[in-house]
C-alpha positions in Angstrom: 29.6 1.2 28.4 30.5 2.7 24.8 28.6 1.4 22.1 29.7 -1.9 20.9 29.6 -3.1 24.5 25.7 -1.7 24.4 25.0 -3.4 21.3 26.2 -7.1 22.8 24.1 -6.5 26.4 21.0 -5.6 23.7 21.3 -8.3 21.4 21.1 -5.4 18.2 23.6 -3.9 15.8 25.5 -0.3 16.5 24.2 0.5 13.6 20.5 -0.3 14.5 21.8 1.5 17.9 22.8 4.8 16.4 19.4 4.6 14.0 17.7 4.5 17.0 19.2 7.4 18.4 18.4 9.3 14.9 15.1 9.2 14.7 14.7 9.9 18.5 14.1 6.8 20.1 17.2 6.7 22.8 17.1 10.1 24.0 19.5 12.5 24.8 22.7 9.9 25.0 25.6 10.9 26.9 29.2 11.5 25.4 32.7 10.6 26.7 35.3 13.7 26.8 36.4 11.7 23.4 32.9 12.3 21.7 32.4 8.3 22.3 28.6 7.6 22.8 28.5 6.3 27.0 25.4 4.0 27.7 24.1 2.3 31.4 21.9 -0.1 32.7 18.6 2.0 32.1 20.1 2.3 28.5 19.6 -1.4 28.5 16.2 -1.4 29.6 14.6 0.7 27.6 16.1 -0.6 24.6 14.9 -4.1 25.5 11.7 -2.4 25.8 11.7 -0.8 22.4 13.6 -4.3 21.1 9.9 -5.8 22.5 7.8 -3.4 21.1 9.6 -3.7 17.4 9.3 -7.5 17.5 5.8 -7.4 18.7 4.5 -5.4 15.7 5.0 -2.1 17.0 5.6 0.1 13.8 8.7 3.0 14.5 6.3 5.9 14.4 4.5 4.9 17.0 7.3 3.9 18.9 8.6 7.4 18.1 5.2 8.8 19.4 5.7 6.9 22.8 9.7 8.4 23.4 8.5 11.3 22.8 5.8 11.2 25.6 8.2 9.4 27.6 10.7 12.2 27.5 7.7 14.8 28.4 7.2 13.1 32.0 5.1 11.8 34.0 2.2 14.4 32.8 2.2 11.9 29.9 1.3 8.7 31.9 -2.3 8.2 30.2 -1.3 8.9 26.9 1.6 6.0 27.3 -0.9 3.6 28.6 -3.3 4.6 26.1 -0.4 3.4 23.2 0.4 0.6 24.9 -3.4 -0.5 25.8 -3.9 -0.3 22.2 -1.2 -2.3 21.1 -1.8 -4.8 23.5 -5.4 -5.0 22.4 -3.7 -5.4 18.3 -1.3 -7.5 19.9 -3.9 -9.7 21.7 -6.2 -10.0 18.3 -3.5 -11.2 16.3 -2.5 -14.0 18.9 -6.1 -15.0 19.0 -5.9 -15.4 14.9 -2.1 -17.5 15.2 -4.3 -19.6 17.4 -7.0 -20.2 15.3 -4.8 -20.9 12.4 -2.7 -23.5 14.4 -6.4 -24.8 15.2 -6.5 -26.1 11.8 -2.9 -27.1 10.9 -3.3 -29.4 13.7 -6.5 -30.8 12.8 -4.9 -31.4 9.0 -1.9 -32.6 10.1 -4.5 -35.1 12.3 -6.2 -36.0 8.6 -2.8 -37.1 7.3 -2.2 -39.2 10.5 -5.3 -40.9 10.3 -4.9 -41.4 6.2 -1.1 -42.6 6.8 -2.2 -45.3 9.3 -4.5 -46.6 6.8 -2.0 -47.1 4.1 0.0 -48.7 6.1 -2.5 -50.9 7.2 -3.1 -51.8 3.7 0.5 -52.4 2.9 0.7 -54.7 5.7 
C-alpha cells in the first residue's frame, strides 16, 4: 500500500509517517520502481505498536532505542523486554496515581451531592 493508504489503516498523518521513518523508527521501507514508499500488513503492526507506545508515554528516544534493538534480532530479546518491563512498570505507577486522583474527585463530587440534596430540601 503506498503511503496515504498506510496513513488511513494507522490512524496517523503521512507526515507523522515519513517522521517516523526519519528518525529510524520504521525501518528500512521498501520503494516502488516509481520511488513511491510501499508498506504491508506487518507495516501496520508495528506502527500500531509504536502508535501504543507514543500514547502510553513512551518518549521517541526510547522508542528509537527499542527499533534499533529490534532491527538487531532476536540476540536483542532481553534488552526489548527489559524497555518494555520498565515502561510497563512507569506505566503501571501512573495508572495507580489516575486512580487515586479519581479516588477523590468522586468522593468531592459525593460532598456536593450530599450538600445539593440539602438545599433542596430547604427550598422545599
Amino acid at each position: 500500500m503506498n503511503i496515504s493508504e498506510f496513513a488511513r489503516r494507522c490512524g496517523l498523518s503521512a507526515h507523522t509517517l515519513r517522521y517516523y521513518e526519519r528518525i529510524g523508527l520504521l525501518g528500512r521501507v521498501t520503494r516502488a520502481a516509481n520511488g513511491h514508499r510501499r508498506f504491508g500488513e506487518r507495516d501496520v503492526e508495528w506502527v500500531a505498536f509504536l502508535h501504543r507506545l507514543r500514547s502510553t508515554g513512551m518518549g521517541i528516544r526510547e522508542m528509537r532505542r527499542y527499533a534499533a534493538l529490534r532491527a538487531r534480532g532476536d540476540a536483542t530479546l532481553a534488552e526489548r523486554q527489559a524497555l518494555l518491563r520498565d515502561h510497563a512498570d512507569r506505566l503501571a505507577a501512573e495508572l495507580r496515581a489516575q486512580q487515586a486522583h479519581l479516588r477523590v474527585v468522586r468522593e468531592k463530587i459525593g460532598i456536593y451531592d450530599g450538600l445539593l440534596r440539602e438545599a433542596t430540601a430547604k427550598a422545599a
